[in-house]
BARODREN-425117 format. One record per residue: x, y, z of N, C-alpha, C, CB in turn; residue in three letters; chain. Coordinates in Angstrom, 3 decimals. Glycine has a CB too. Example, Ala and Ser with C-alpha at 12.3 -4.5 7.8 and 13.67 -1.06 7.14 Angstrom:
2
13.190; -5.690; 7.800; 12.300; -4.500; 7.800; 13.200; -3.300; 7.800; 11.308; -4.473; 9.046; ALA; A
12.850; -2.250; 7.080; 13.670; -1.060; 7.140; 12.900; 0.030; 7.870; 14.084; -0.598; 5.725; SER; A
This chain:
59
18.653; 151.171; 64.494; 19.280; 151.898; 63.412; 19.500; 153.353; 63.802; 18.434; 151.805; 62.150; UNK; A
20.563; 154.400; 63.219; 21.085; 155.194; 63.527; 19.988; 156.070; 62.731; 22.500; 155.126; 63.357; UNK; A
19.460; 157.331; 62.805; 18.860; 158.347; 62.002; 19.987; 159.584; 62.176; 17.228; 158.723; 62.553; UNK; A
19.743; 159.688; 60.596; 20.468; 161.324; 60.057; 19.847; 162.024; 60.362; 20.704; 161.809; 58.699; UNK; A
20.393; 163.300; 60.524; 20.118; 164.469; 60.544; 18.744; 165.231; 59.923; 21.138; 164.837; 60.076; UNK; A
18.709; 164.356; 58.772; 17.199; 164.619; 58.050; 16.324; 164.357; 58.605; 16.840; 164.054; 56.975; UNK; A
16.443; 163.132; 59.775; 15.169; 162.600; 60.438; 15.245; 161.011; 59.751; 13.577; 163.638; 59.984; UNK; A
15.720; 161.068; 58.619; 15.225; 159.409; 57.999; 16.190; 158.430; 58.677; 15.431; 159.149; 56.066; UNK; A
15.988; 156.946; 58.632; 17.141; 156.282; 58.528; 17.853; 156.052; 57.892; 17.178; 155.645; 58.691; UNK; A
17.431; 156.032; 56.649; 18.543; 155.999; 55.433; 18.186; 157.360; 54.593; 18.387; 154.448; 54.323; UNK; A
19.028; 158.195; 53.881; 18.627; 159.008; 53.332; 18.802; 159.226; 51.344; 19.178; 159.873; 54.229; UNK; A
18.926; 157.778; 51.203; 18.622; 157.708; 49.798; 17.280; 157.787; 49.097; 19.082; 156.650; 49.448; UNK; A
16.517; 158.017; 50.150; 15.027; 158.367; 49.500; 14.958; 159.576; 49.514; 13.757; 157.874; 50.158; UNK; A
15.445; 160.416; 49.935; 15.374; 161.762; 50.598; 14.477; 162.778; 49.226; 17.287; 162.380; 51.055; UNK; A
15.202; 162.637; 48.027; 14.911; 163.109; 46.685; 13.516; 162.858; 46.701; 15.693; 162.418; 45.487; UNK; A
12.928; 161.922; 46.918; 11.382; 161.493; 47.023; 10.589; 162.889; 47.594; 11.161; 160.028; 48.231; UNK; A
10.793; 163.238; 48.235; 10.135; 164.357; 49.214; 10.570; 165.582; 48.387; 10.766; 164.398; 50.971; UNK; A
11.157; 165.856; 47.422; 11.600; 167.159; 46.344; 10.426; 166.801; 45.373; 13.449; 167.103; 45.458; UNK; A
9.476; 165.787; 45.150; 9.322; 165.134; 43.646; 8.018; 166.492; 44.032; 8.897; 162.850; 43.200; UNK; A
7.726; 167.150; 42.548; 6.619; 168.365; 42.641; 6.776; 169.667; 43.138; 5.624; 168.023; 43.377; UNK; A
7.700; 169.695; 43.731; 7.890; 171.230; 44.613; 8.247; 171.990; 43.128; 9.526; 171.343; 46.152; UNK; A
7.572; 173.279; 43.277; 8.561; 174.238; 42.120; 9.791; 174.753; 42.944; 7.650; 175.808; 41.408; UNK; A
10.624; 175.506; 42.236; 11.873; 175.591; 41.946; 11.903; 176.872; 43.453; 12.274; 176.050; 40.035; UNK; A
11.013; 177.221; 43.407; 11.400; 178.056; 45.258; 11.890; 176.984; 46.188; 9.747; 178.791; 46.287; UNK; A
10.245; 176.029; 46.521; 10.244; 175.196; 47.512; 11.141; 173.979; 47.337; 8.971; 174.862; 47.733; UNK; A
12.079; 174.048; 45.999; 12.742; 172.979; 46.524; 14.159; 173.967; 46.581; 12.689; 171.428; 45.527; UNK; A
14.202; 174.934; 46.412; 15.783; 175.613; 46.940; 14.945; 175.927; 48.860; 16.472; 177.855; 45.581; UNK; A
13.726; 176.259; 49.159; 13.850; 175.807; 50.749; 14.205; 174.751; 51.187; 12.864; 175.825; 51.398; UNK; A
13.780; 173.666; 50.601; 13.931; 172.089; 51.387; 14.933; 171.994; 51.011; 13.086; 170.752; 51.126; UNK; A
15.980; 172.200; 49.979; 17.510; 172.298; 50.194; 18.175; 172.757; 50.899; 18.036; 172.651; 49.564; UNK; A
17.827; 173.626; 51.803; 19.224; 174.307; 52.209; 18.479; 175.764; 52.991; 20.454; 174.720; 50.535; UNK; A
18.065; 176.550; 52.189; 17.570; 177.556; 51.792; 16.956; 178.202; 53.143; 16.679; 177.246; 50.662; UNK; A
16.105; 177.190; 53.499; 15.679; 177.402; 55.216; 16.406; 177.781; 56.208; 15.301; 176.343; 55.840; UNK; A
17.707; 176.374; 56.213; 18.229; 176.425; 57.303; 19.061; 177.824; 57.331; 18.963; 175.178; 57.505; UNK; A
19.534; 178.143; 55.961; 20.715; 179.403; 55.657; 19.538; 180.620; 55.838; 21.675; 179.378; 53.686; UNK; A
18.519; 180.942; 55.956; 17.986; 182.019; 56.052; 18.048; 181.832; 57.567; 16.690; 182.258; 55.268; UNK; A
17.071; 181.139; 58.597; 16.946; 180.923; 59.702; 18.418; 181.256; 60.618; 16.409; 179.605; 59.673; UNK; A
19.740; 180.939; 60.294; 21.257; 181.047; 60.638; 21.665; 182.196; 60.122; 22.161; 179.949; 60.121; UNK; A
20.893; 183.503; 59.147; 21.452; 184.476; 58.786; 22.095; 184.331; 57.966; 21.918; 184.974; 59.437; UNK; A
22.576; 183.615; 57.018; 23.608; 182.994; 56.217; 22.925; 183.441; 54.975; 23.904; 181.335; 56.413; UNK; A
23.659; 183.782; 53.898; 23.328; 183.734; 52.218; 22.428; 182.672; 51.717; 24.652; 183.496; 51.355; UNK; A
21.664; 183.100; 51.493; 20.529; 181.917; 50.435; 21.284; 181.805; 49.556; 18.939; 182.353; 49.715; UNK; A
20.950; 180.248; 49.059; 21.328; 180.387; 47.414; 20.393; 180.118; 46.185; 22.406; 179.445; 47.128; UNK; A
19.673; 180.354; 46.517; 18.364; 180.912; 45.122; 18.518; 182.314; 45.145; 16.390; 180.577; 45.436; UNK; A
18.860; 182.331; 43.438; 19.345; 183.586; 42.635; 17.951; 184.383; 42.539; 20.069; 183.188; 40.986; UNK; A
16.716; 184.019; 42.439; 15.778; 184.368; 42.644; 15.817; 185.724; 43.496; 15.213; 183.362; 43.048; UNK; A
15.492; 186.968; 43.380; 15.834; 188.780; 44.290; 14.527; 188.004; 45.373; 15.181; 191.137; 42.996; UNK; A
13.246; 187.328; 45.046; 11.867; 187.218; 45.411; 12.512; 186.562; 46.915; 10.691; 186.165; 44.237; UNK; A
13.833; 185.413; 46.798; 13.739; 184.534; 47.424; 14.155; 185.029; 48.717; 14.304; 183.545; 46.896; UNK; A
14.492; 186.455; 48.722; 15.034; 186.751; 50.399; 13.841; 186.806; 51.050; 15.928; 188.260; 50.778; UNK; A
12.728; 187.145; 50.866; 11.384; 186.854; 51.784; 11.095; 185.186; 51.979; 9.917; 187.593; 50.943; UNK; A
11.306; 185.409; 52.851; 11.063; 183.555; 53.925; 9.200; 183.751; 53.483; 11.579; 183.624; 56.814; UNK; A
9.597; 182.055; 53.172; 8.094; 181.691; 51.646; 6.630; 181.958; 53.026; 8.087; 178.830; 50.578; UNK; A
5.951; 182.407; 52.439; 4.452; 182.690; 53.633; 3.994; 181.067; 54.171; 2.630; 183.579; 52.527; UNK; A
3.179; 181.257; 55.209; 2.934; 179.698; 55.432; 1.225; 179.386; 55.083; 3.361; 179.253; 57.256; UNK; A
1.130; 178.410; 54.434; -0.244; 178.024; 54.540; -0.927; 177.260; 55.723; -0.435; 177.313; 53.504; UNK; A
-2.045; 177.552; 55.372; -2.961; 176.570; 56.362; -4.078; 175.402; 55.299; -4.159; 177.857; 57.516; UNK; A
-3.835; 174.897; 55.954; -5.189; 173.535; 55.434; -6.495; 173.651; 56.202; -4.678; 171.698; 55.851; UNK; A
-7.303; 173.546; 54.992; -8.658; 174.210; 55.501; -9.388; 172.896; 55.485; -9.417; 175.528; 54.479; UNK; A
């Protein structure tokens, strides 16, 4: 089987992996990443959202 771009093989589950995020982390896993990382316009209206989100660690 062929894999997308997302990594999956099919990407009608994809929404599955949004389920819980608040409204930052799912304008990153939209889009949001790749357009900051490329220099490109975010699109979360959010002023907070031009700082690229901090990273956690698991303890």
């Amino acid at each position: 089987m062929e894999a997308y771009p997302e990594g999956l093989e099919t990407p009608r589950g994809y929404f599955k992996y949004a389920e819980g995020m608040d409204t930052r982390r799912t304008y990153d896993f939209m889009g949001d990443n790749a357009r900051r990382f490329m220099g490109l316009p975010i699109a979360n209206p959010d002023p907070d959202a031009v700082n690229p989100p901090l990273l956690q660690t698991v303890s």
